[in-house]
Legacy VTK file of the C-alpha trace (Angstrom):
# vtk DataFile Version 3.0
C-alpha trace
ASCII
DATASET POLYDATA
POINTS 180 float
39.378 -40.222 -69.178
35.731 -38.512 -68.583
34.134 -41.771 -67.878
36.916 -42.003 -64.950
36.167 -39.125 -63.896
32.586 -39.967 -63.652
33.001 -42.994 -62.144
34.952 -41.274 -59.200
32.141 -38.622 -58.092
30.975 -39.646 -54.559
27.895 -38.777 -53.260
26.849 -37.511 -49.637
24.251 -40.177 -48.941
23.858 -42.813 -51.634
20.963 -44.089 -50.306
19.058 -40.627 -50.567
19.299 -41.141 -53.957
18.391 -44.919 -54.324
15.296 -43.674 -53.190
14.714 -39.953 -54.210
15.514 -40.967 -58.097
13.422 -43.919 -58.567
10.527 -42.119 -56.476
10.592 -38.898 -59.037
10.767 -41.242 -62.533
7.333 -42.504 -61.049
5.730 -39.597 -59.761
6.582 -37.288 -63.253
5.229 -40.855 -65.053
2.130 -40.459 -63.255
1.578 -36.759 -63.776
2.653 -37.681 -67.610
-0.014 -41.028 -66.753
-2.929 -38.381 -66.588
-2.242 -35.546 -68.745
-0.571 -38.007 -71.644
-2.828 -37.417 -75.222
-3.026 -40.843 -76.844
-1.752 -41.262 -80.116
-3.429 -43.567 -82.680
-1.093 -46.034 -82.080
-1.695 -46.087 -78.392
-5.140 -45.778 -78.932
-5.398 -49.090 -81.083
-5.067 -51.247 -78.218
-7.335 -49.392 -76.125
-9.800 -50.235 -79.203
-9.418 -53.507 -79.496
-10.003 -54.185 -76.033
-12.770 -51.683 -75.619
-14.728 -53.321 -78.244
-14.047 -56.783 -76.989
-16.389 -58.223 -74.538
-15.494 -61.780 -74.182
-11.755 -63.724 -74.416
-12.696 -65.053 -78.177
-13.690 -61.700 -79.224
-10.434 -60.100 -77.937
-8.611 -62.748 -79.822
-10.625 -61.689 -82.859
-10.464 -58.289 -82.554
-6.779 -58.601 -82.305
-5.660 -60.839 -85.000
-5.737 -58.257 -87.618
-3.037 -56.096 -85.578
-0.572 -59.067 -85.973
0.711 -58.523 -82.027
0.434 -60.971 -79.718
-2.313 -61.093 -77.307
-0.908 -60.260 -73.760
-0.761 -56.471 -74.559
-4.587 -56.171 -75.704
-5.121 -59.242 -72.931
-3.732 -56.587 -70.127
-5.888 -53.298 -71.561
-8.329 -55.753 -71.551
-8.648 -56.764 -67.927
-7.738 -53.290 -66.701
-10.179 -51.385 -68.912
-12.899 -51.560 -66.358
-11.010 -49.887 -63.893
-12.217 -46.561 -65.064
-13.722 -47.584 -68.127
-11.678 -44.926 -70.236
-8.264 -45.250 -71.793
-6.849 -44.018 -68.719
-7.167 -47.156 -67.355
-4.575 -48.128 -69.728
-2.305 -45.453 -68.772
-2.337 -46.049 -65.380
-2.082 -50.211 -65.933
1.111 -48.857 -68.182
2.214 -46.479 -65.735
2.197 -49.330 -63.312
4.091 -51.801 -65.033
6.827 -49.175 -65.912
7.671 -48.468 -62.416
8.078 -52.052 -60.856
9.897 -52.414 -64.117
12.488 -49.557 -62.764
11.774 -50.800 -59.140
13.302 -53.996 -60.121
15.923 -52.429 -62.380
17.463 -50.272 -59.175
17.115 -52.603 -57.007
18.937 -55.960 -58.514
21.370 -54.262 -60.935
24.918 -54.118 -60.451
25.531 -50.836 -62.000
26.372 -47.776 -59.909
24.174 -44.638 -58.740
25.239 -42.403 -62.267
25.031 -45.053 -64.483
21.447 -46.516 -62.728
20.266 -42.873 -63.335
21.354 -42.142 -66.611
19.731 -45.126 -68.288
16.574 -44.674 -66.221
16.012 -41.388 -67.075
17.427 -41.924 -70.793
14.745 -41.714 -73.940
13.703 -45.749 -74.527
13.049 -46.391 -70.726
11.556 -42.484 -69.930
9.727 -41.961 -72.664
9.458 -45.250 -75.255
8.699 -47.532 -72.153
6.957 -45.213 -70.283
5.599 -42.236 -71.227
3.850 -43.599 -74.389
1.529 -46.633 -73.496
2.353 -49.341 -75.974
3.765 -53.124 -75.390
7.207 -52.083 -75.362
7.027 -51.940 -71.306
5.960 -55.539 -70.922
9.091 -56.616 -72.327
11.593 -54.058 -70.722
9.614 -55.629 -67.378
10.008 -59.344 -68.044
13.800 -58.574 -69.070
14.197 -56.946 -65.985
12.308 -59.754 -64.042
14.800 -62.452 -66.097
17.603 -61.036 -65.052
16.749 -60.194 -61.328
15.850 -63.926 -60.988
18.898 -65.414 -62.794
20.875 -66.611 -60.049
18.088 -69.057 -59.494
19.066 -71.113 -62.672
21.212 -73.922 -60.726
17.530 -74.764 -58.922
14.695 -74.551 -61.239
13.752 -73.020 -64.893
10.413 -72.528 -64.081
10.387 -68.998 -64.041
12.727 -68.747 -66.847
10.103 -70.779 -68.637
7.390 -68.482 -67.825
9.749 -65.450 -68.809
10.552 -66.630 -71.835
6.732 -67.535 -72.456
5.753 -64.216 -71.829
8.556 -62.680 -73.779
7.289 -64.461 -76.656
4.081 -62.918 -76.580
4.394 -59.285 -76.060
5.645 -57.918 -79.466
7.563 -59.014 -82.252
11.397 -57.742 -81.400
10.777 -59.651 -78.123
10.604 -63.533 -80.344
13.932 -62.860 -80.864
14.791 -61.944 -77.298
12.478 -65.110 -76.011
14.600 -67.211 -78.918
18.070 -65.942 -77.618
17.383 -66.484 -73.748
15.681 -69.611 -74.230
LINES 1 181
180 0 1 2 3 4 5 6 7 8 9 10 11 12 13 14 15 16 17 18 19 20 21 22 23 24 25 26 27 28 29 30 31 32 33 34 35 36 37 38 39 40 41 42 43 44 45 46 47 48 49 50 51 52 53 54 55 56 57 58 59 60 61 62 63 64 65 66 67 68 69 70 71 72 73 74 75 76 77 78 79 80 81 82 83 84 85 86 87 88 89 90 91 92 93 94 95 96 97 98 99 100 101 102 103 104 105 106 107 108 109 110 111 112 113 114 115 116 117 118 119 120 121 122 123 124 125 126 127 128 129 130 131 132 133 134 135 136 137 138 139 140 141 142 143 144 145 146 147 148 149 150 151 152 153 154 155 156 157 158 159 160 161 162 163 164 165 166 167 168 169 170 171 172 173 174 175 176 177 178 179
């Protein structure tokens, strides 16, 4: 009965808020982008990428974390940008907002429903306020499913998906598994 309810609210000008919603998620990320404190966890792949100063030592320096490489392999060509973890935050802050570019802009869900998840805890703060790998694979998804009406053409960029997928963090095998 509430959900109908919901569902039934109609808004001035739509489009003001297809734009003024996605446009404050990124703005409060980048505030949150710059005054963010890193937590250990965070700051383990800043590490491992700050201490790494060729390919084979990033692979090396990585191994004993037991996540794939793309994460540190990202910190690690971003890292020079201003040659302090906050080029990782920004590199995360980045890839979070095309991530919920792409997510308003190709889903078929409607204006409540597109704000509520975007502004709910795993994509506000999980996948974007704290800079960890988790945002690679809420991107890719996104990407995957943006681009899925091209599967009667070519699987290329499922391929590469998938690929990718695979190599951003372990609860993302299984998504790479059940997709591919």
């Amino acid at each position: 009965m509430e959900l109908k309810r919901i569902n039934q609210i109609r808004l001035t000008d739509k489009r003001i808020y297809e734009i003024l919603l996605p446009s404050l998620f990124i703005i409060i990320g980048l505030f949150a982008a710059f005054n963010h404190s890193l937590w250990r966890d965070e700051m383990q792949g800043w590490l491992v990428a700050w201490q790494s100063d060729n390919l084979i030592e990033l692979w090396k320096n990585n191994a004993p974390s037991g996540h794939p490489i793309l994460w540190s392999l990202l910190i690690y060509y971003s890292k020079n940008i201003t040659g302090t973890p906050l080029s990782m935050q920004l590199m995360h802050w980045l890839l979070g907002s095309v991530a919920i570019l792409i997510f308003w802009k190709y889903s078929p869900f409607n204006l409540i429903t597109k704000s509520l998840f975007t502004f709910g805890y795993f994509p506000f703060w999980e996948y974007f306020f704290v800079s960890r790998h988790y945002v690679i694979a809420e991107l890719i998804i996104f990407i995957f499913c943006s681009i899925y009406h091209l599967k009667h053409k070519t699987y290329l960029p499922f391929a590469l998906c998938i690929g990718f997928l695979a190599n951003t963090q372990a609860l993302s095998w299984s998504l790479a598994f059940a997709i591919g």
